[in-house]
N, C-alpha and C positions, 0 to 999 in steps of 0.2 A: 367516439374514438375506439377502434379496436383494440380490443385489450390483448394484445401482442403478448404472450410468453415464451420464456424456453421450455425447450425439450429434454427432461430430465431421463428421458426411458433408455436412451442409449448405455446409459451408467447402470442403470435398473428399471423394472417396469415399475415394480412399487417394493415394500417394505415385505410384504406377504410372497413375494414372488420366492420359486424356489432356486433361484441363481444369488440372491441377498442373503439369506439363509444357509445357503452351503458357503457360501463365502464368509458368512460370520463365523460360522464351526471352523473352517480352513486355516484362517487365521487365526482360532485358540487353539487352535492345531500347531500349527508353523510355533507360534509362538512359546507352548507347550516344551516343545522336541526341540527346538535352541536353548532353552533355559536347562532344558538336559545336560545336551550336546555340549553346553558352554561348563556343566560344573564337572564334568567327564573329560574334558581335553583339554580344558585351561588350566590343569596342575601342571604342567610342564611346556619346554620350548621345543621337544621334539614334533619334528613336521611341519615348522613354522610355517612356510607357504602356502602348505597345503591343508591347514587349518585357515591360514586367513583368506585362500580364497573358497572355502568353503563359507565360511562367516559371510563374504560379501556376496555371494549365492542367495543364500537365505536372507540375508537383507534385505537387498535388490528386491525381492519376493515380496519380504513382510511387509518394506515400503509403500510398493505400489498397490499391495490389496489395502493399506490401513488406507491410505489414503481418499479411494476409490470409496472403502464402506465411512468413511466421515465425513466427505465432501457431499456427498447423498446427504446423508442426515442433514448436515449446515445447509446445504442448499435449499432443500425444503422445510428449512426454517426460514432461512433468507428471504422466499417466498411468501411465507405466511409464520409469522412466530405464533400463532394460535395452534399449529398441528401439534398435538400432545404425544402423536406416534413420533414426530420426527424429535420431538424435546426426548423422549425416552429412549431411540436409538443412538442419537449424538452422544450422551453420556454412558450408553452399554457401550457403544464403539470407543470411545473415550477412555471407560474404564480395562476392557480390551488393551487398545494400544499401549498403558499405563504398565502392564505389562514387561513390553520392551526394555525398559529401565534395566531392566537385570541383566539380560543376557548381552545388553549393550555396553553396559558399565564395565562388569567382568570381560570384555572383549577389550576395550578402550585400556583399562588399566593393565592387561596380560601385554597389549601390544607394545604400548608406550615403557613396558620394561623392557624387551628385546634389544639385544644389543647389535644384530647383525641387519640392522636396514637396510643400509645400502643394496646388501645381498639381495636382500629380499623386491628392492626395488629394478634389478637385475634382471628378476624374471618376463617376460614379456607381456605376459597376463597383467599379471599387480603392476606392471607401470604406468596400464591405464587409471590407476587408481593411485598415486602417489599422493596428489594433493589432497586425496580424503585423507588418506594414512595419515600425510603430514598434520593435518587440522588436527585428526587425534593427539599424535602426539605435541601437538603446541598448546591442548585446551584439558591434557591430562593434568596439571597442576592444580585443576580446578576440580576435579572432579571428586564423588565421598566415595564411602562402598558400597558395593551393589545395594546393601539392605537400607541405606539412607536416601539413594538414588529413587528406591522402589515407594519408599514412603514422601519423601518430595513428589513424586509423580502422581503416588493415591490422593494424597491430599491436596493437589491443587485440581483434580476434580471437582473435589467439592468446596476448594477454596476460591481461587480465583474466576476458575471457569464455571463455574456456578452463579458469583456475581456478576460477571459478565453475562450471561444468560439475563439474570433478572433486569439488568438495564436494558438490553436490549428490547426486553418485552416493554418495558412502560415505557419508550422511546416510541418503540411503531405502534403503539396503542394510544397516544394521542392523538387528537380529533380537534386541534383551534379552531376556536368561532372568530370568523375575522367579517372586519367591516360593521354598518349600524343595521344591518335584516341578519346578522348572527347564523350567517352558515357557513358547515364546519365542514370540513376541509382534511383530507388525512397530512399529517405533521410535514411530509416528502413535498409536497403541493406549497406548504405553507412557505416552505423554506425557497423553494422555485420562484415565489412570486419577487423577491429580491432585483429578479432580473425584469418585473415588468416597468414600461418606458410610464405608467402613471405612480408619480409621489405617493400622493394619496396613498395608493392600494399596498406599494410598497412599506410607505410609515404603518399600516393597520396591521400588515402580516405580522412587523417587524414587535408593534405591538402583542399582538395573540400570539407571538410563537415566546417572547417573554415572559406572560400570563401565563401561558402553559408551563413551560420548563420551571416556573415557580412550583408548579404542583409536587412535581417530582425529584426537588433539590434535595429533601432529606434523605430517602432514598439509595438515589444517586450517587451523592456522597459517601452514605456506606460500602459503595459499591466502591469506589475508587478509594476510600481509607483501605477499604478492605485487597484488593489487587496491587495497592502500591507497597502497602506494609508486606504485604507476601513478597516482594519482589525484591524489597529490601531485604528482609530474611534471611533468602535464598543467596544474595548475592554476599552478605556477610558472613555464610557458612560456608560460600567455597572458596571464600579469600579475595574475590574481586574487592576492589578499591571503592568502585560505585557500581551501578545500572548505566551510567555513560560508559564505564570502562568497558563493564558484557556484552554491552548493544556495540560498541568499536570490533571487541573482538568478533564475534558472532556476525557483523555485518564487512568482515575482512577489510578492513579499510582502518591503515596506519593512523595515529595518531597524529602526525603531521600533515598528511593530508585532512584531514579535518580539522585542523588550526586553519590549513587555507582555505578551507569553506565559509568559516565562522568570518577570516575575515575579509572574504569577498561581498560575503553577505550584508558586515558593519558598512563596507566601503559604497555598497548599492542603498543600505536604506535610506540615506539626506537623499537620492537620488530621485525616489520617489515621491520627495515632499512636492517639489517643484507639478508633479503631475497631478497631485492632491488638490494642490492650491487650485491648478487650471479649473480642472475637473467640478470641482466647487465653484465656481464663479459659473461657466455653464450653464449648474443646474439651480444658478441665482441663489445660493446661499454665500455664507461669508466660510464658514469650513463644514467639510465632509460629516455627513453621519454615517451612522457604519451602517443603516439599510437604504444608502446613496451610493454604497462602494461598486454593485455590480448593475446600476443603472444606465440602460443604453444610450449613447450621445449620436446624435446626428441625425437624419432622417429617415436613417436606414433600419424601420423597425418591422423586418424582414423575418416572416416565421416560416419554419422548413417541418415538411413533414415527415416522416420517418424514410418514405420513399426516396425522399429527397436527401436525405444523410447519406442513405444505401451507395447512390447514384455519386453524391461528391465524395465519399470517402473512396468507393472503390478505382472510380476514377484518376483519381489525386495518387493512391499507392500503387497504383498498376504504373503510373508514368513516373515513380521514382526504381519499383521495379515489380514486373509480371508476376513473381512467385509472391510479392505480397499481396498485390489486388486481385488474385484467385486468391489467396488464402482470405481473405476479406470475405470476398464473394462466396464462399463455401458456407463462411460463419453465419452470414444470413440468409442462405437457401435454406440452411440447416437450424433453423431455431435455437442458435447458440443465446441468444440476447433476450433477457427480459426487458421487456421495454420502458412498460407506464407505470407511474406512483401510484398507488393505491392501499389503502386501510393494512395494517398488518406488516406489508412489502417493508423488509429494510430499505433506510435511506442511503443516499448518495449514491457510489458505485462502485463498480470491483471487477477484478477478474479473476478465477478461480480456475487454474490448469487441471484436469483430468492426465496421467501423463500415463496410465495404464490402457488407456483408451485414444489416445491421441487426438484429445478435443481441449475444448474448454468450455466456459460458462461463463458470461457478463450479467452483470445487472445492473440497470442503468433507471434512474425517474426520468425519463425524455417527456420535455414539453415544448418543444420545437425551436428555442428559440436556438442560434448560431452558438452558443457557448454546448449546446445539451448536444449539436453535432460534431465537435474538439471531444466531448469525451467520449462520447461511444469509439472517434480515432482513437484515442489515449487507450482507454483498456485494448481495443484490439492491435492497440503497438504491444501490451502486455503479451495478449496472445500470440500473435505474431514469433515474438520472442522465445515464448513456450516451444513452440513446432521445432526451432531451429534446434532445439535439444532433444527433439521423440524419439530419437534413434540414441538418444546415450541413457547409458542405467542409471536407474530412478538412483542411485547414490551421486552421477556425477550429473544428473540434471536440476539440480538446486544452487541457487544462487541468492546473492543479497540484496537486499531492498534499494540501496542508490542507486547500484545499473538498472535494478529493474524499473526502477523509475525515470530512468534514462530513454529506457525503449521506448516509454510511454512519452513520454517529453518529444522526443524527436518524430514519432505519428503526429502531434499536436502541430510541432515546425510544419513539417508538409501539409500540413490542411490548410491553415492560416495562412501562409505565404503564397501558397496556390490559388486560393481565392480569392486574394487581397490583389492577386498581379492581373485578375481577370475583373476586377470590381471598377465600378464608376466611383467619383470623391467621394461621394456622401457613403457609400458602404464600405468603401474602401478606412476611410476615416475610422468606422464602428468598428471592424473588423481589426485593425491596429490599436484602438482604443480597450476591443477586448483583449488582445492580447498583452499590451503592458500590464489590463487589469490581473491576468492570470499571471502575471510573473510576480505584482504586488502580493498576490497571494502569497507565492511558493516563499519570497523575500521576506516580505516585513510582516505578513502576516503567520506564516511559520516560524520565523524567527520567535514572534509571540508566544507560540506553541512552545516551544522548546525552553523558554525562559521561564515560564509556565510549569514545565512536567519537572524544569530542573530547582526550582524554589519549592515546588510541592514534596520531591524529595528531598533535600534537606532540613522540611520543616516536619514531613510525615518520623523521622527519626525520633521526634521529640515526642509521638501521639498521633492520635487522629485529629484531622480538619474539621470545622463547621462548613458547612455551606457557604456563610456569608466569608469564608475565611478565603474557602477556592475562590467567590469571588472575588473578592477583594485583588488576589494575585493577579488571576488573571487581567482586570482592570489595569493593571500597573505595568503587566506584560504588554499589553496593546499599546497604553500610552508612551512607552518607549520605544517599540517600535515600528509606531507609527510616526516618530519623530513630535508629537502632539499637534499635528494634521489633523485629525477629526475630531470633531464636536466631541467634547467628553461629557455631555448630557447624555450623548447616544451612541455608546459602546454597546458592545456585547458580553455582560457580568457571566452569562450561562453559556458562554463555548466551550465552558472544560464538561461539560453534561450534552452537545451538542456532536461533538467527534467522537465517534466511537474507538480511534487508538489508544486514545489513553484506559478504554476498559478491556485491552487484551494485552496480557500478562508476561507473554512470549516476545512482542514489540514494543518494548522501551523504546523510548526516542524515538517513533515512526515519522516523526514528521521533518528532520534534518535531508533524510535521505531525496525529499523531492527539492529541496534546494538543489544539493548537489547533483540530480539529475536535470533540472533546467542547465545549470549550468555548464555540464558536460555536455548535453544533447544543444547545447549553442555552439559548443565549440566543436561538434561532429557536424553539425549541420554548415558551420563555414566551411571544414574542409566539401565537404556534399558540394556545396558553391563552386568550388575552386576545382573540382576533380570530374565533376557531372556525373552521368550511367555508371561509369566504369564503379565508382562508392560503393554502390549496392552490394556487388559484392565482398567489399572490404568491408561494410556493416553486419553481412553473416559473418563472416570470419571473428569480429569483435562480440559479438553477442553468444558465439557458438562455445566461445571459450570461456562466458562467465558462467558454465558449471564447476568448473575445474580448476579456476585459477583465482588470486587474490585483485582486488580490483585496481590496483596500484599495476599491474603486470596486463589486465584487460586492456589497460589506460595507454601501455608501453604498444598492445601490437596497432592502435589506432594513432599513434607515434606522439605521444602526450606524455611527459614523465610529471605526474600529478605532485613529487614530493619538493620539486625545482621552481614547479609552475605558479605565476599568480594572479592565474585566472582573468587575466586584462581583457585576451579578445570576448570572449564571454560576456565581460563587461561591458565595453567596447558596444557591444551588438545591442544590449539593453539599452543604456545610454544614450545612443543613438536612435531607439526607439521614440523614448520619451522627449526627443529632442525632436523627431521629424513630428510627433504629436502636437508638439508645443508649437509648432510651427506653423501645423496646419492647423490651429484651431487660435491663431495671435489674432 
């Protein structure tokens, strides 16, 4: 198999290069001469405007280089966590960026006292910038003084992201020995074989990837006592209520609309018992185990090469629309995508925007089978998404994790649906069977996630957890909802040591947000149905604007008023799913 990578040199050639290097000085440069600038001009409101757009000048700036010199680092770790250059640059850029705290704080709290907004919104300049301004000032109640700002930021250096670090390494540094001849397998592989169409090989993975993750539960767990108490901390010294209320705020998305997540979500999981049950019978048991959950049904156990993903993804996005399946096609002339599992290589996958550079980077364990060609679509829906913001400043090209999980939801609709209307019964069957299985996921088995991260913090208030204590939770997470559908001989006790969001300290609650983008990207993909070509570009339009705006107002120009709505057809289309499944498989 060719060992496919990306091309990280566009960003940098290496560490030693001297373009890395003046850009690290640059930025304690920049960063330097703002913490000046900010204690010299933020004693007074004279020149209001013309102070804050100087601030968002230098921002704009300091953004896009920290990001560029960190993304490098992360990246070639991501690649290999053994590089000890890239472990020491991530945390000198790290420590760098940590910096910022101050002259951002003192900016954030100088603004948020001005009394003359409006005025200041008046100007033609700073209008492009309102909704950052505004975010300031709706998120200054929360905020300390610069010097507490500054030592929150040092310290989760070597707090939070430190542990994360170390999980991370004794993650991709396992090796299971699976099967009775005991050859091992990097962890990325092990977790793949899930999908293969023999029990056997599946029940041995699901086996050794158990054995394993026992190795590293004590660990681990320090690791996550240690990230979640930080986070509590933090959120109790700026006044937030919980880590659900920060992660609401922080991910702009009303409180009421996430009541109607929560409970479209209750409303869908008995929904999915019914395909549990099927599902089970099938593969001749009496209920599901959970390394039966993503086993192939039907005859269709069809392996796709990398070529072959290239070929159906760019395909499939050029016929909903041209600017994406060139932008497709660009991604993999250009060595955007890491491709294959291997020793070291982080699991799962990602996408990581470049936006001073106007690229991106995936990393993906591709092993051929139709589920590993949905995600290299999904991350390049992420990327996709990216591009449509390269022309706006690194302040208003950020946005939050449920659209952004949306973009990727709705690449995942176009592939599926495209090759399902072009498929004979028996693939077509697989193809619909994978796809409910991926909605199980984001449903009942995120919902687990989330019940999970949300028992662990109210129980981390009292202390730190045992091992057996995460598992335990999470056990109890699964069997609710999972409706008790699956064999509970054969859960998964080690998924809170298995997902890497729970050990990054910045994304609380990462796992709600792909809820809520299945189920928005279901109900943009009926209008898609109902409107044809012409969508495409009312889908730029809707993604263009989630730098800039609250996703409740993202929601309004795609004509969806999220805080009214209760998510029926969304539902509706699932439902329906599991119903044509059931049908075809009576």
């Amino acid at each position: 198999m060719n060992d496919k990578k990306w091309d990280l040199t566009p960003i940098y050639e290496s560490f030693d290069s001297e373009s890395f290097k003046k850009d690290i000085e640059k930025l304690t440069r920049l960063i330097s001469s703002l913490q000046v600038w900010a204690e010299n001009e933020l004693k007074n409101t004279e020149n209001s405007a013309e102070k804050i757009k100087f601030f968002i000048n230098q921002r704009n700036i300091i953004d896009d280089l920290s990001q560029k010199l960190s993304v490098y680092a992360q990246l070639s770790l991501n690649e290999n966590s053994e590089n000890e250059t890239a472990l020491k640059y991530a945390e000198k850029t790290e420590k760098i960026i940590s910096d910022t705290s101050i002259p951002y704080t003192a900016f954030e709290k100088w603004f948020s006292g001005l009394e003359n907004k409006e005025e200041i919104y008046k100007d033609a300049e700073l209008s492009k910038y309102r909704f950052f301004l505004e975010e300031i000032n709706k998120k200054s109640r929360y905020l300390l003084s610069e010097k507490e700002e500054e030592i929150i930021s040092k310290m989760k250096a070597t707090g939070s992201s430190s542990w994360e670090k170390l999980w991370e390494k004794l993650i991709t540094s396992l090796m299971p020995e699976v099967g009775t001849d005991k050859k091992r397998y990097s962890f990325s592989d092990v977790r793949n074989m899930a999908y293969s169409p023999s029990q056997q090989l599946r029940k041995a993975a699901y086996e050794a990837e158990i054995k394993c993750l026992d190795t590293i539960k004590i660990p681990s767990a320090a690791a996550l006592n240690g990230i979640k108490g930080e986070v509590l901390n933090i959120c109790n010294i700026r006044g937030y209520s919980s880590p659900l209320e920060m992660t609401l705020i922080d991910s702009r998305l009303d409180k009421e609309i996430f009541d109607n997540l929560i409970t479209s979500v209750k409303n869908l999981v008995p929904c999915f018992k019914k395909y549990f049950e099927r599902k089970a019978k099938l593969l001749g048991c009496k209920k599901l185990k959970f390394y039966d959950l993503f086993a192939p049904l039907g005859k269709n156990n069809k392996t796709y090469s990398y070529d072959d993903a290239q070929k159906i993804i760019i395909e499939v996005f050029s016929s909903f629309s041209p600017k994406m399946g060139n932008f497709a096609k660009n991604a993999f002339d250009n060595n955007w995508i890491d491709v294959y599992p291997r020793q070291y290589k982080t699991g799962g996958a990602f996408c990581e925007c470049i936006h001073s550079i106007k690229q991106s980077r995936i990393l993906t364990n591709f092993t051929g089978s139709f589920s590993d060609v949905v995600t290299i679509a999904h991350e390049l829906g992420h990327s996709f998404h990216d591009s449509l913001l390269y022309n706006s400043p690194a302040i208003n090209s950020d946005y939050p994790m449920p659209v952004a999980e949306t973009a990727s939801t709705f690449a995942e609709c176009l592939i599926k649906n495209a090759v399902m209307k072009n498929s004979e019964k028996e693939e077509a069957l697989s193809i619909l069977e994978n796809d409910i299985s991926d909605s199980a996921q984001v449903i009942c088995d995120i919902y687990s996630r989330f019940m999970f991260e949300k028992k662990v913090f109210e129980k981390r208030t009292d202390g730190p957890l045992s091992p057996d204590e995460f598992s335990k939770i999470m056990l109890e997470a699964q069997k609710e909802a999972y409706c008790g559908s699956l064999d509970e001989e054969f859960l998964h006790k080690y998924m809170w040591i298995v997902k890497p969001h729970y050990y990054d300290a910045d994304y609380n609650y990462y796992n709600f947000p792909y809820a809520f983008g299945l189920i928005f990207a279901k109900e943009l993909y009926s209008i898609y149905e109902k409107k044809g070509a012409e969508f495409a570009k009312d889908y730029e339009k809707i993604f263009k604007a989630t730098g800039s705006n609250s996703i409740k107002d993202v929601a309004m120009i795609a004509g969806i008023d999220m805080t009214k709505k209760d998510w029926s057809s969304a539902e509706e289309i699932i439902k329906k799913d599991i119903d044509k499944f059931l049908e075809m498989t009576k």
